[in-house]
C-alpha positions in Angstrom: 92.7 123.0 84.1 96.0 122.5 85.5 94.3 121.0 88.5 93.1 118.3 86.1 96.4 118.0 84.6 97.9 117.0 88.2 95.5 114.4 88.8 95.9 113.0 85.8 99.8 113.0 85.8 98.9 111.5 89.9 97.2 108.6 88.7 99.2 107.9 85.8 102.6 107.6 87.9 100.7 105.6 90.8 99.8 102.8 88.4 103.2 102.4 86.7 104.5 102.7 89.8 102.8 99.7 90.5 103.6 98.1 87.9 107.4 98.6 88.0 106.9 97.1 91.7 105.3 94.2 90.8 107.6 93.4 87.8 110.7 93.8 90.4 110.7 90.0 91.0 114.2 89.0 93.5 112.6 85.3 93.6 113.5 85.3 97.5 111.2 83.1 99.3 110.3 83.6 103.1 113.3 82.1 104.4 115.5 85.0 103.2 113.3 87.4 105.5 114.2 85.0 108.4 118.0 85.2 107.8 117.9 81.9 106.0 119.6 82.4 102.6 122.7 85.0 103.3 123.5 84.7 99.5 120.7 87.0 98.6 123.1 90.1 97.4 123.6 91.1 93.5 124.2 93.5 91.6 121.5 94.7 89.4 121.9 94.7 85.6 119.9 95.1 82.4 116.3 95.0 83.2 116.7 95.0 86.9 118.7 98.6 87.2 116.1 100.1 84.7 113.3 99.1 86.4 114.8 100.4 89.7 115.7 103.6 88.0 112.2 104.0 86.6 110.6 103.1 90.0 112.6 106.2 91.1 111.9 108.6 88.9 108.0 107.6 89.0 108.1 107.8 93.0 109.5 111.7 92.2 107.1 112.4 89.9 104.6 111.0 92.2 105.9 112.7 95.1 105.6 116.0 93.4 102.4 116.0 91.8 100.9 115.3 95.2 102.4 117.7 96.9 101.3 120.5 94.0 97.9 118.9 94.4 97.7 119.8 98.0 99.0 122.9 97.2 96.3 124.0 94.2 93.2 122.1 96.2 
């Protein structure tokens, strides 16, 4: 039972986690990877922070659950 509780929880967090990457969108081409645009610093606000904050949180949650997984299995 709890077993299939952690899996659940597992697969749950990896998705959003997913999706809070893919909605993190800095709208830096290639160039700034190549040291081309060196105005690519902000501050994050609104939207941005939450999403970071939530990536965080998920990656925990992720992070843990595995780890119990391996530990129960």
């Amino acid at each position: 039972m709890l077993a299939t509780v952690i899996n659940y929880l597992n697969i749950i967090s990896a998705v959003l986690i997913i999706i809070c990457i893919l909605l993190q969108n800095r709208g830096t081409s290639l160039s700034g990877t190549f040291g081309g645009d060196s105005e690519s610093y902000y501050t994050r606000r609104g939207l941005d922070k939450m999403l970071l904050t939530a990536t965080i949180i998920l990656l925990i949650i992720f992070i843990a659950s595995t780890f119990l997984r391996s530990i129960i299995n």
